[in-house]
PAMAR-782247 format. One record per residue (C-alpha): residue number from 1; x, y, z. Coordinates in Angstrom, 3 decimals. Each point is the difference from the previous one (the first is absolute). Layout:
seq:NUM&east:X&north:Y&up:Z
...
//
This chain:
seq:1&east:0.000&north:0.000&up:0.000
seq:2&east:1.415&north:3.982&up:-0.702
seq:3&east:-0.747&north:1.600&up:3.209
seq:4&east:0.703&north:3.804&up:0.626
seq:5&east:3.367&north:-0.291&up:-2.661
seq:6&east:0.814&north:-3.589&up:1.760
seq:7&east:-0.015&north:-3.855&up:-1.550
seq:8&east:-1.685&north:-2.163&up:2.928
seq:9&east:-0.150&north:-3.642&up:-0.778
seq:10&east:-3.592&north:0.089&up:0.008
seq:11&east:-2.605&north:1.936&up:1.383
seq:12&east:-0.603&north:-1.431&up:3.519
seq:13&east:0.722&north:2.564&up:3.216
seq:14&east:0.351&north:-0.713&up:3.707
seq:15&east:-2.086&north:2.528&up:1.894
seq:16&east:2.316&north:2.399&up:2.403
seq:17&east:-1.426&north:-1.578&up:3.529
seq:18&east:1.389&north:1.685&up:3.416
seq:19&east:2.152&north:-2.378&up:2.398
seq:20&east:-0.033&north:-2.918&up:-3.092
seq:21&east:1.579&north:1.903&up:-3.402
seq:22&east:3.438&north:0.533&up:1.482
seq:23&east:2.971&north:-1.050&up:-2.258
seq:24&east:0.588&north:-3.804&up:0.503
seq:25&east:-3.794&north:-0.650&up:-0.807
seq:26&east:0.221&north:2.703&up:-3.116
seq:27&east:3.003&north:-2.057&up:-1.360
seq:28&east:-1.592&north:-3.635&up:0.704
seq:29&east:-3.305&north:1.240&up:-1.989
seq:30&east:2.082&north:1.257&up:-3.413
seq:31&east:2.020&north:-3.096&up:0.317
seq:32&east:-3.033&north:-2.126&up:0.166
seq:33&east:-1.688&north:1.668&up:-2.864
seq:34&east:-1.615&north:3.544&up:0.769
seq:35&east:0.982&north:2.614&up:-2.457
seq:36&east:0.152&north:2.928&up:2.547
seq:37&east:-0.345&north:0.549&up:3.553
seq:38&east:-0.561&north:3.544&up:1.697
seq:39&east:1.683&north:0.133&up:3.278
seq:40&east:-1.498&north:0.815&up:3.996
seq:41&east:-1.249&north:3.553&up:-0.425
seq:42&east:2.555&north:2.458&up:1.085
seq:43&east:-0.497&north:3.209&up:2.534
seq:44&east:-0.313&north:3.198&up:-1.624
seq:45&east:1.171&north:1.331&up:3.671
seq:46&east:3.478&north:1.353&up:-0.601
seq:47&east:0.689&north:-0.127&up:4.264
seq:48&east:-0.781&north:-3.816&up:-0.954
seq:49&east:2.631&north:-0.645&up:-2.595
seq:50&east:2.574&north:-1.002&up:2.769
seq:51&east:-2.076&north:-2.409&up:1.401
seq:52&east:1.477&north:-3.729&up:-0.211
seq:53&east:-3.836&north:-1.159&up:-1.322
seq:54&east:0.352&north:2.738&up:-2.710
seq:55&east:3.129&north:-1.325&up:-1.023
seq:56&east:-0.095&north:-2.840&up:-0.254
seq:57&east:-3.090&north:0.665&up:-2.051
seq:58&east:1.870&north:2.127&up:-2.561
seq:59&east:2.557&north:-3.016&up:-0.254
seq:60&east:0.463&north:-1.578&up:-3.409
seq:61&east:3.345&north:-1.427&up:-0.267
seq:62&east:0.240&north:-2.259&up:-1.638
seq:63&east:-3.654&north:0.107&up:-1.728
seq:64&east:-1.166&north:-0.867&up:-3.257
seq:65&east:-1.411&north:3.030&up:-1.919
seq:66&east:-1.937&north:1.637&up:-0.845
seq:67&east:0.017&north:1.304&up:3.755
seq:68&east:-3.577&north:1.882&up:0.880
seq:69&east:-0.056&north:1.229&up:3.304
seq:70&east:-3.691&north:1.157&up:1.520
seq:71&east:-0.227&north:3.505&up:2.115
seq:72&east:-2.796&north:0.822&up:1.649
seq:73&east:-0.980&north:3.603&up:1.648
seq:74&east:-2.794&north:2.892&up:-0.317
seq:75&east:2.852&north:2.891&up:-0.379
seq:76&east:0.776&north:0.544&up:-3.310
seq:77&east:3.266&north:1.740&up:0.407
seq:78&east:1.103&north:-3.081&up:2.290
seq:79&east:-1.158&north:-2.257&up:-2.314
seq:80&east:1.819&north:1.825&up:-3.019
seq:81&east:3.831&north:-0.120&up:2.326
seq:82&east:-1.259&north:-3.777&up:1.164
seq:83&east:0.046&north:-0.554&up:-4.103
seq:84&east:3.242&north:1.326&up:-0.797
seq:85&east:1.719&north:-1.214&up:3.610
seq:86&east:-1.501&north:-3.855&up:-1.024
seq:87&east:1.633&north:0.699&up:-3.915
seq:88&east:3.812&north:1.182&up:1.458
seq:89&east:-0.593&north:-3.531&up:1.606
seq:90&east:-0.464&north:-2.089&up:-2.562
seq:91&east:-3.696&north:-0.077&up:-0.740
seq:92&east:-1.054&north:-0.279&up:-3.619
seq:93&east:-3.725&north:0.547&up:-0.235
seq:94&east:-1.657&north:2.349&up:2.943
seq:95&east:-3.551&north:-1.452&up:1.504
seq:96&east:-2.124&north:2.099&up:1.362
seq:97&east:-2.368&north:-1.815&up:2.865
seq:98&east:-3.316&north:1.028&up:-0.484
seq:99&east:-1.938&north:-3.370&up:0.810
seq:100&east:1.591&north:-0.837&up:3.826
seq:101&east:-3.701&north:-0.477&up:2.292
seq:102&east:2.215&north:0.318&up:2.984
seq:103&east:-1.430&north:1.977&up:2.815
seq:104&east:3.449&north:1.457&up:1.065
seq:105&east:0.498&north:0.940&up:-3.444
seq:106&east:-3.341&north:1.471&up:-0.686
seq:107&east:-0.511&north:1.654&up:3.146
seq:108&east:2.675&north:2.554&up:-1.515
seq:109&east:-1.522&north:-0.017&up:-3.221
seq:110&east:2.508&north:-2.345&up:-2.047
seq:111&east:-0.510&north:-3.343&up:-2.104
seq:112&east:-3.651&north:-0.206&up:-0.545
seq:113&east:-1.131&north:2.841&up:2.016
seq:114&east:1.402&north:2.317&up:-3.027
seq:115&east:-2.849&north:-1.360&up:-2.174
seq:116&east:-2.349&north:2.131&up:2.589
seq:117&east:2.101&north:3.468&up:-1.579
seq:118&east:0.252&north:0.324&up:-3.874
seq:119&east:1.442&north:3.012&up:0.094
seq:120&east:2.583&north:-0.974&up:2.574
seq:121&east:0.723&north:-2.783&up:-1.692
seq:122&east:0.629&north:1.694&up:-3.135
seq:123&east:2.685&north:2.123&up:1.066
seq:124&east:1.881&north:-3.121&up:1.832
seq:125&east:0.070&north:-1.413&up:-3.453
seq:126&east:1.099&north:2.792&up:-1.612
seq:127&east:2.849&north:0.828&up:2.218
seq:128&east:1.346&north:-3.591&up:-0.095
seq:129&east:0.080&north:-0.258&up:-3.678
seq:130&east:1.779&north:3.211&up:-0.048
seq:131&east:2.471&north:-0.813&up:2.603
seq:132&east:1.074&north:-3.057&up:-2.038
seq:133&east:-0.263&north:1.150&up:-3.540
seq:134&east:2.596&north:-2.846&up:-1.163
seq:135&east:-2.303&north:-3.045&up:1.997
seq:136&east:-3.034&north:-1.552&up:-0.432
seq:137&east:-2.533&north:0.652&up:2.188
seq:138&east:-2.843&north:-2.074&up:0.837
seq:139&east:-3.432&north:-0.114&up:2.151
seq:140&east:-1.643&north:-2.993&up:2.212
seq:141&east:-3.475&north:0.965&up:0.967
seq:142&east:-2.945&north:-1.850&up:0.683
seq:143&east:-3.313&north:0.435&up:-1.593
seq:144&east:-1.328&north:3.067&up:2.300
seq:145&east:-0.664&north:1.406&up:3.212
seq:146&east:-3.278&north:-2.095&up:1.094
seq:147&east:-2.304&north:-2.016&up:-2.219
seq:148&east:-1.828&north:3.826&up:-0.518
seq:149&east:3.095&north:1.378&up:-1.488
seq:150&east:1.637&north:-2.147&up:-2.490
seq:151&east:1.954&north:2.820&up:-1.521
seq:152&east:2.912&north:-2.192&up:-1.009
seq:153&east:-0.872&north:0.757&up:-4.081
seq:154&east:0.477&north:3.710&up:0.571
seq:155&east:2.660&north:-0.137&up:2.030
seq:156&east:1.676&north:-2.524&up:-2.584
seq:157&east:-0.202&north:2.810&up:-2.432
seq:158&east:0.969&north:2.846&up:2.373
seq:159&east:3.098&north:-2.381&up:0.484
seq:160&east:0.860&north:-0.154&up:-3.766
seq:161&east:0.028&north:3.430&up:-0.481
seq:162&east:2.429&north:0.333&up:2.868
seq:163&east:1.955&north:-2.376&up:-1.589
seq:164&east:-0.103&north:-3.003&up:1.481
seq:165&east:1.312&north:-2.944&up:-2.062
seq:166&east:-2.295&north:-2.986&up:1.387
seq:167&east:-2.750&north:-0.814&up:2.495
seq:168&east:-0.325&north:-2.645&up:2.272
seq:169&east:-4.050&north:-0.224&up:1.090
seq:170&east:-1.023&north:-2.124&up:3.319
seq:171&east:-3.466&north:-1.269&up:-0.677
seq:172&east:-1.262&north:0.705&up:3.415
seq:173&east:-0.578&north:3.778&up:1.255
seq:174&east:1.770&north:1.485&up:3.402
seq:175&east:-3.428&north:-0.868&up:1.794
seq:176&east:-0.056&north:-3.641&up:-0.726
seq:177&east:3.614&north:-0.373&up:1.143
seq:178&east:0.516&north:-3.518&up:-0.756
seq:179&east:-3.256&north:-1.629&up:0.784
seq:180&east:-2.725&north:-1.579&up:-3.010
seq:181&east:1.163&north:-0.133&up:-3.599
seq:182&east:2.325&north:2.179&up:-1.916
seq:183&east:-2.446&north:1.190&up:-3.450
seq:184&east:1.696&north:0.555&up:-3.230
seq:185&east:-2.462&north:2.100&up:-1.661
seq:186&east:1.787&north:3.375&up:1.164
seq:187&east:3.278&north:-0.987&up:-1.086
seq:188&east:-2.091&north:-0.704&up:-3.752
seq:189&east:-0.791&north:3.197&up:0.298
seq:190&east:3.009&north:1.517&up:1.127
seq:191&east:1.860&north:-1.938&up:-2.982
seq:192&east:-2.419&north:1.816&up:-2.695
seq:193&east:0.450&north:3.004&up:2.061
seq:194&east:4.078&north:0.706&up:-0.872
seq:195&east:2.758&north:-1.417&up:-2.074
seq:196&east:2.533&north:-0.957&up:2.163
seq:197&east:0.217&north:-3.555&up:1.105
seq:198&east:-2.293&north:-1.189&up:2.588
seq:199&east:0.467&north:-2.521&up:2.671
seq:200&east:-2.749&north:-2.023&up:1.630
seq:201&east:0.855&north:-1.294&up:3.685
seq:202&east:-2.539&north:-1.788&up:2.538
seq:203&east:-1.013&north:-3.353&up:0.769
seq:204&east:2.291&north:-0.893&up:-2.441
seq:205&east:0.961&north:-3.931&up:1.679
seq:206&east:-0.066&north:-2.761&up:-2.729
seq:207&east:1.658&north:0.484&up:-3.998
seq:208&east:-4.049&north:-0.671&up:-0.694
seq:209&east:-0.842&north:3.022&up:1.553
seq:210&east:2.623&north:2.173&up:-1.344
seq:211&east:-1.522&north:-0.825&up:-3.559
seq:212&east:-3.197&north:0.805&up:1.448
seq:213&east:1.045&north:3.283&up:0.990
seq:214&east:1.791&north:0.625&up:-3.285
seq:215&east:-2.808&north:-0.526&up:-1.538
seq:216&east:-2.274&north:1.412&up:1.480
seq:217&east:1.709&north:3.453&up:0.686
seq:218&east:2.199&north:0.204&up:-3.224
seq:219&east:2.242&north:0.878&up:1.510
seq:220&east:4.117&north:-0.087&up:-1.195
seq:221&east:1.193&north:-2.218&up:3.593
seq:222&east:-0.746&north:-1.157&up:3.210
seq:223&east:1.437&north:0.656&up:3.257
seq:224&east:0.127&north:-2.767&up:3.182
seq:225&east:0.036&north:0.576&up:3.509
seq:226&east:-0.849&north:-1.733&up:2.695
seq:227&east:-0.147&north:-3.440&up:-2.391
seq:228&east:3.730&north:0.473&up:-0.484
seq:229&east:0.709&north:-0.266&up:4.301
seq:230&east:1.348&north:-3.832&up:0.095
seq:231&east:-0.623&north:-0.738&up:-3.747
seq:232&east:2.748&north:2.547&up:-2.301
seq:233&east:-0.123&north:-2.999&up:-2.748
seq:234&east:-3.955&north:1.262&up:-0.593
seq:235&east:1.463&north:2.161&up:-2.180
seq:236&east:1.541&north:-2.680&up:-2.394
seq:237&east:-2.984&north:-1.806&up:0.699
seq:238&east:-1.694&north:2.809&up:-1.719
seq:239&east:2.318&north:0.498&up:-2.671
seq:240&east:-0.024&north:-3.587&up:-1.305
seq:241&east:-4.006&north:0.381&up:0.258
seq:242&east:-0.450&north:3.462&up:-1.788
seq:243&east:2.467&north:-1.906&up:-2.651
seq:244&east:-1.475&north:-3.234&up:-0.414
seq:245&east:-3.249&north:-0.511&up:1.600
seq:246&east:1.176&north:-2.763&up:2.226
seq:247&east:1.208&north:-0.090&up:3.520
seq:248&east:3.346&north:-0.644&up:1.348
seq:249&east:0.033&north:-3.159&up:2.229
seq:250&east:0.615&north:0.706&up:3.745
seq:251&east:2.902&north:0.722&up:0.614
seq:252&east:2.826&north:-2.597&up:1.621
seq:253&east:0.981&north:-0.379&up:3.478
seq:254&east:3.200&north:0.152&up:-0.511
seq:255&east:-0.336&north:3.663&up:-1.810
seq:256&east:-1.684&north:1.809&up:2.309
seq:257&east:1.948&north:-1.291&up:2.662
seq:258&east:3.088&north:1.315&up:-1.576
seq:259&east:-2.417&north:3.668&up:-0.571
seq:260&east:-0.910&north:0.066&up:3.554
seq:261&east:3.322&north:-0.701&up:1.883
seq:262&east:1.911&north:2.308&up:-2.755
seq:263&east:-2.213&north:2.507&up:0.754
seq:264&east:-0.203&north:0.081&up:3.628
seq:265&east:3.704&north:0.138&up:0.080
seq:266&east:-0.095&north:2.980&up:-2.186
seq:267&east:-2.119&north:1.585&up:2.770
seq:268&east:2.282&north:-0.534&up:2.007
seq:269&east:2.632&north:1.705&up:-1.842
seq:270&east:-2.178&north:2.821&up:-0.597
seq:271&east:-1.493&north:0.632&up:3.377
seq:272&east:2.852&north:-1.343&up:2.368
seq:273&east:-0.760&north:-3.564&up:1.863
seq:274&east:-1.817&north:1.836&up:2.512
seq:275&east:-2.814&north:1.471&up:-1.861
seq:276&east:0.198&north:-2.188&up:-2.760
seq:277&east:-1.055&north:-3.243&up:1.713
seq:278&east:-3.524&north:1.716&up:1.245
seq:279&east:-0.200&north:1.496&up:-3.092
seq:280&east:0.564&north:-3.392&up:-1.460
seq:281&east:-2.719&north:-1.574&up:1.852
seq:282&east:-2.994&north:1.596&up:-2.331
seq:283&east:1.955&north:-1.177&up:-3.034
seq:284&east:0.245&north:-3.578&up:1.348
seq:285&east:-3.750&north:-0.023&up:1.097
seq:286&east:-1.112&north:1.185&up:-3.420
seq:287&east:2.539&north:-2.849&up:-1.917
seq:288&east:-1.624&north:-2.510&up:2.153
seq:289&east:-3.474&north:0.863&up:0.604
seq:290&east:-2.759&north:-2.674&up:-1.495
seq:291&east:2.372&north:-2.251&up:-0.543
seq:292&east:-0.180&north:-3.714&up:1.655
seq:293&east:1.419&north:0.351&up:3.264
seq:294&east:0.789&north:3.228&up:0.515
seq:295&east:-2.275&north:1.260&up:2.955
seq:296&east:2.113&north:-1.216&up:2.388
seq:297&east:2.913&north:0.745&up:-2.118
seq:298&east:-1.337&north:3.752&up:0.483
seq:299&east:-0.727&north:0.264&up:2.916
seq:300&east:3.539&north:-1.579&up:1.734
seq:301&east:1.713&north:2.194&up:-2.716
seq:302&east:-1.286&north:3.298&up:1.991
seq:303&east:1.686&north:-1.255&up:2.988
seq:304&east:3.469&north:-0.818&up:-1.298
seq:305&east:2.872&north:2.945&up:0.830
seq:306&east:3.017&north:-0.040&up:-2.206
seq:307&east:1.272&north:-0.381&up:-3.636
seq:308&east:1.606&north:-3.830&up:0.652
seq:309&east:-3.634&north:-1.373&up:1.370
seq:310&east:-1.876&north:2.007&up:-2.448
seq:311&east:1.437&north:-1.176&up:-3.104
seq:312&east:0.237&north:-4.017&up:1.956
seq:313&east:-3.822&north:0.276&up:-0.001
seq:314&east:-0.683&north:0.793&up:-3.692
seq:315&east:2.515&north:-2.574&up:-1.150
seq:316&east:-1.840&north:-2.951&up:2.140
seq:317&east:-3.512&north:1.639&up:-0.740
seq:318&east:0.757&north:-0.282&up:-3.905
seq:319&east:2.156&north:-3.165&up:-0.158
seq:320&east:-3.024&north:-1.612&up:1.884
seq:321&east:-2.295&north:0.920&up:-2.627
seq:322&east:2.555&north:-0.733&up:-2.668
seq:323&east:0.225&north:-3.838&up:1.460
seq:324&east:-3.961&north:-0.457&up:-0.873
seq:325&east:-0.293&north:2.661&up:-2.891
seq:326&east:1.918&north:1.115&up:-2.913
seq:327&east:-1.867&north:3.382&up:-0.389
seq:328&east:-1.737&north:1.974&up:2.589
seq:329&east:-3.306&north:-1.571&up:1.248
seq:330&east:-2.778&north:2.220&up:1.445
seq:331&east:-2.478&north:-1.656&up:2.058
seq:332&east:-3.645&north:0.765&up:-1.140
seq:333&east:-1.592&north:2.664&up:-1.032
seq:334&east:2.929&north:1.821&up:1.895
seq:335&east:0.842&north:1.935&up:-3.383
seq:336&east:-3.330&north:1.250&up:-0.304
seq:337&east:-0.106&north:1.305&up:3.307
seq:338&east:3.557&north:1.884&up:0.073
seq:339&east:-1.052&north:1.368&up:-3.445
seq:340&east:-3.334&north:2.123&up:1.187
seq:341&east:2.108&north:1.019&up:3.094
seq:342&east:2.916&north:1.496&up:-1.732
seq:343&east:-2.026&north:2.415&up:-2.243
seq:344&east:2.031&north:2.375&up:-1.232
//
């Protein structure tokens, strides 16, 4: 796919999700098949660039490009020097956060909460397009305020003018949060509405689905969130779908045991033992969860301290399953459980 002036290898995203996007899991989903993945959104608090969270957030050594880096503020001028501080570090395409239904972030009127101010939001996309004449510049929004005030088509086009390069549309509005079903019919509209590409993202959990959703919205790619937490291959799984109609076999035992201890260790390198091994735990959980066996697994894994014990567990965990299973098993109806709960 030609994205913004860049060659992805297809058109598959991974959505920019708080506490998960960080740079080992970025790097794990492009290896595994997604075309692009927007990082953690960034401050646009200057007193905040210090911080060790922002930093490490702003790290990409090491990272395959293109490199897009989210911001997320209600200030214009803070967003415009957050867009050219995020470039002098390597970023390569500028996001703007516009679709974050987080109450600490709304309650000062960013992600979502800017949908509320057209005006307002106007001038943040001006300024950050100007600040960064040289770099593409892109929007994630979701489809409006509340179910009342779907303004997402307008606002599309507002954001073209500006000069914003793509759009990334969550099917849900800020009101719904994350709760029913993502709808596709304003991201249609949105798509006949500009023409720049469009991405669809929601409930997107199965390679069936993200045909669905191509489908239905027309639009030019689809983005994966929550899906991706535990499963990075969905992406190839949706690749090799969207190519041929057919769907990859589960995947082997052996693979994902090698995916899950190669990340975790990378955590570990990232964060510092410390830190990495709780951070480690969510990861783990997600790898493991509906498969046969694992509750227990789970649930002794949030007691274990250390990087030796941690890494012990998930090499007897998946070499027991490996001794009855060449590819992961799920027990039943597990899959279609996880799938409604980690709509994205």
């Amino acid at each position: 796919m030609q994205f913004v002036g860049f060659n992805l290898r297809n058109n598959l995203f991974v959505a920019p999700m708080a506490g998960v996007t960080d740079r080992p899991f970025r790097q794990l989903c492009k290896k595994l098949g997604a075309g692009l993945a927007v990082s953690e959104m960034v401050t646009s608090n200057s007193l905040l660039y210090g911080s060790a969270k922002t930093q490490r957030r702003a790290n990409h050594d090491g990272e395959v490009a293109p490199i897009s880096v989210q911001i997320a503020g209600a200030d214009p001028k803070m967003m415009a020097d957050a867009a050219r501080h995020n470039v002098d570090r390597g970023a390569q395409i500028i996001d703007i956060n516009m679709g974050c239904p987080a109450k600490k972030i709304c309650n000062v009127m960013a992600g979502s909460a800017l949908m509320q101010d057209e005006p307002l939001v106007e001038r943040i996309l001006e300024a950050v397009v100007k600040a960064v004449p040289d770099t593409p510049v892109t929007l994630k929004m979701r489809t409006g305020w509340n179910r009342d005030n779907k303004n997402a088509p307008m606002l599309a086009r507002v954001a073209e003018q500006c000069g914003i390069r793509a759009l990334a549309i969550h099917g849900r509005t800020r009101a719904d949060q994350y709760t029913g079903h993502a709808e596709y019919d304003t991201i249609r509209a949105v798509k006949a509405a500009v023409n720049i590409p469009v991405i669809a993202n929601g409930d997107i959990t199965t390679p069936q689905k993200a045909r669905e959703v191509l489908a239905i919205s027309g639009a030019d790619g689809i983005m994966v969130g929550r899906a991706a937490q535990g499963r990075p291959w969905i992406f190839r799984e949706i690749e090799h779908f969207l190519a041929t109609g057919e769907l990859l076999a589960p995947p082997e035992v052996a693979e994902i045991h090698r995916v899950c201890r190669e990340h975790i260790e990378d955590l570990y390198g990232f964060y510092g033992t410390d830190s990495g091994v709780r951070i480690a735990r969510k990861h783990i959980s997600w790898y493991t969860k509906g498969l046969v066996g694992s509750a227990a697994f789970r649930h002794a894994m949030n007691q274990l301290e250390g990087t030796t014990a941690q890494l012990a567990a998930i090499d007897e965990f998946f070499g027991r399953m490996a001794a009855d299973n060449d590819r992961l098993a799920y027990e039943p109806d597990s899959t279609e459980d996880d799938t409604q709960e980690l709509a994205a």
